[in-house]
N, C-alpha and C positions, 0 to 999 in steps of 0.2 A: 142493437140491431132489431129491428122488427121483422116477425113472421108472416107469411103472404098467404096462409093458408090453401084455397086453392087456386093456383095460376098454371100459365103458360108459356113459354119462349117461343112460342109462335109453330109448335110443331109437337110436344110432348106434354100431356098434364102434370103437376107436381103438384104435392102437399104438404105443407111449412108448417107445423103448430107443435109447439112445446106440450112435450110430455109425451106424444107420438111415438110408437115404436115402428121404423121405419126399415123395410131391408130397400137396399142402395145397390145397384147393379153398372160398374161403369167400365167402357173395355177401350182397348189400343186404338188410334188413328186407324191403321190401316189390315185391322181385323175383317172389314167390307171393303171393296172396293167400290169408285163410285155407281157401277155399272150393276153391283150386286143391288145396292140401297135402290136405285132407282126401281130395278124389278122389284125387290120387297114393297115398296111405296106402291106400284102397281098389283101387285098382286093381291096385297094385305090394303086397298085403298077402303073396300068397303066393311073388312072386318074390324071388329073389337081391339084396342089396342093391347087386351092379357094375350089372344092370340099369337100375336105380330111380334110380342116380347120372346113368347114360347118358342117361336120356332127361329130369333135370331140367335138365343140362346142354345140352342141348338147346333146353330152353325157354328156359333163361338167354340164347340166344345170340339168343331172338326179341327182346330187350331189352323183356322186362316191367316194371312199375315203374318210376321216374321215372329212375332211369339217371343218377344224379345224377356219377356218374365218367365220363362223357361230356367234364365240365368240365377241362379241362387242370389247372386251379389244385387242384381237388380230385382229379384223378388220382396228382397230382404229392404233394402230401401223404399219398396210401397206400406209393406207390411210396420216399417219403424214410423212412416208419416200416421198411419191409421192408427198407433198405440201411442203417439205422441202428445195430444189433446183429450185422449181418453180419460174419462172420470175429470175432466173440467171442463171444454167444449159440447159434449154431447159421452154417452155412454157406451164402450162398443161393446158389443154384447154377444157377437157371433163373425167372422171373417173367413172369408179362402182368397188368395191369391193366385189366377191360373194362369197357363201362358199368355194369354190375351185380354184374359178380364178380370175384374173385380167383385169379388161379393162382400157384404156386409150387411148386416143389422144394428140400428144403432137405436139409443130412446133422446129423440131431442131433448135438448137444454135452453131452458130460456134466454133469449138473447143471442144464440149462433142458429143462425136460420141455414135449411140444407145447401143452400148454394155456397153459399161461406163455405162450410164445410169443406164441398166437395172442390171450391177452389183452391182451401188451404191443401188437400190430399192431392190434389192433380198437380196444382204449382209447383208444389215441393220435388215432390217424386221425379216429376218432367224434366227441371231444371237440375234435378238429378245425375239421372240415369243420362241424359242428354251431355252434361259434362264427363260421362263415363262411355259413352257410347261413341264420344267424339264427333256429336252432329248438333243442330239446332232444328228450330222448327216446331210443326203440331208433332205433340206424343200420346197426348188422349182426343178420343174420341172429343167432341165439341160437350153433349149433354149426356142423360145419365138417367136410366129410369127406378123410379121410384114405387114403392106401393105400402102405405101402412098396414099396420097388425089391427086387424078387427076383432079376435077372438083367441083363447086361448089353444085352442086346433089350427089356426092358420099358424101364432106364432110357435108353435111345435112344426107343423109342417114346413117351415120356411129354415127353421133351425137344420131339420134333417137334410132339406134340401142345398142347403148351405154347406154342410157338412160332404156330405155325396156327393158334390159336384165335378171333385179329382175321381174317382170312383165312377162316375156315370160318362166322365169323359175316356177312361181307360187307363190312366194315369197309374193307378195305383188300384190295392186291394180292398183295403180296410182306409176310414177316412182318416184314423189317426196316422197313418204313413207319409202324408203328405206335409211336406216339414211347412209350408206357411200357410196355416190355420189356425184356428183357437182351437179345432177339435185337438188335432196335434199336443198344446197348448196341454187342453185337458185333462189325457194320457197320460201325456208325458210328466 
C-alpha cells in the first residue's frame, strides 16, 4: 500500500509517511451528538484545528454518550485489536483505552498507511463489540485525528499525556490503575 503523506477527507488533515511516530486519537459514534459537532463546527470555524481537538478532547473526558468501553469485556476487545498487528503492521508504542475514546501512539510501518490501520482497529472492534452488544450499525466515530512526533519533548509529552488521560478524566489515581493501558502494562 502506499502512503499519502499529507491529505484530507474533505474535513480533517492527516499525515501517512513511514517511519512517523504518530499518536492516533479515535472515539465512539455517539460520544457528540449532531447538535454538539455542529456548535463545535461553529464555534471552532475560525480557529486552529490543535484548538478544536483540545477542547473536544475535553468533552470526551465528560464521558458523553453511552460509554460503552466502560465495559471491561469490550475494552478489552479494542485494546486486543490494537496489540494484534503490533510489531508487524506498524509499532504500538503507547495506548489507553477510555469509555468513549481511544488513544494511541504508533511508528509507521512501511506499506500499512494510517487509514488501514485504523480500519483494520475500528472494523474489528465494531463488528465486535456490536455482536456482543446485540446491535448493528456505526460504532466509531466516522475519522480520527492525527498529529505526528516532531521532537523528542513532544514525544515525551504526548507519552505523559497518553498515560494521564484516566487520571485527568477522574477515573483513577495513578495511570498505572487503569487496567487498559500500556502504562498499566508497564507496572504491572
Amino acid at each position: 500500500m502506499e502512503h499519502k503523506t499529507w491529505y484530507s477527507r474533505g474535513y480533517l488533515p492527516h499525515f501517512d509517511s513511514p517511519g512517523t511516530i504518530q499518536t492516533i486519537v479515535f472515539r465512539l459514534a455517539d460520544s457528540f451528538s449532531s447538535a454538539e459537532l455542529t456548535r463545535l463546527t461553529l464555534k471552532f470555524n475560525t480557529n486552529p484545528d490543535s484548538i478544536k481537538q483540545d477542547y473536544i478532547e475535553e468533552c470526551m473526558h465528560k464521558g458523553h454518550g453511552d460509554c460503552h468501553l466502560k465495559d471491561p469485556a469490550l475494552a478489552k476487545i479494542v485494546e486486543d485489536a490494537l496489540l494484534f498487528f503490533d510489531d508487524q503492521r506498524y509499532r504500538l508504542l503507547t495506548w489507553v483505552v477510555m469509555p468513549n475514546h481511544v488513544h494511541t501512539m504508533v511508528e509507521m510501518v512501511e506499506g500499512y498507511p494510517i487509514a488501514d490501520i485504523l480500519k483494520s482497529w475500528k472494523g474489528y472492534s465494531a463488528r465486535e463489540i456490536n455482536k456482543v452488544l446485540g446491535r448493528s450499525g456505526q460504532f466509531w466515530s466516522r475519522d480520527y485525528f492525527d498529529r505526528y512526533i516532531r521532537t523528542i519533548d513532544h514525544y515525551y509529552d504526548a507519552l505523559n499525556y497518553i498515560h494521564m488521560n484516566p487520571v485527568i478524566a477522574g477515573l483513577v489515581q495513578r495511570p498505572e490503575d487503569w487496567p487498559f493501558s500500556s502504562a498499566n502494562r508497564i507496572v504491572g
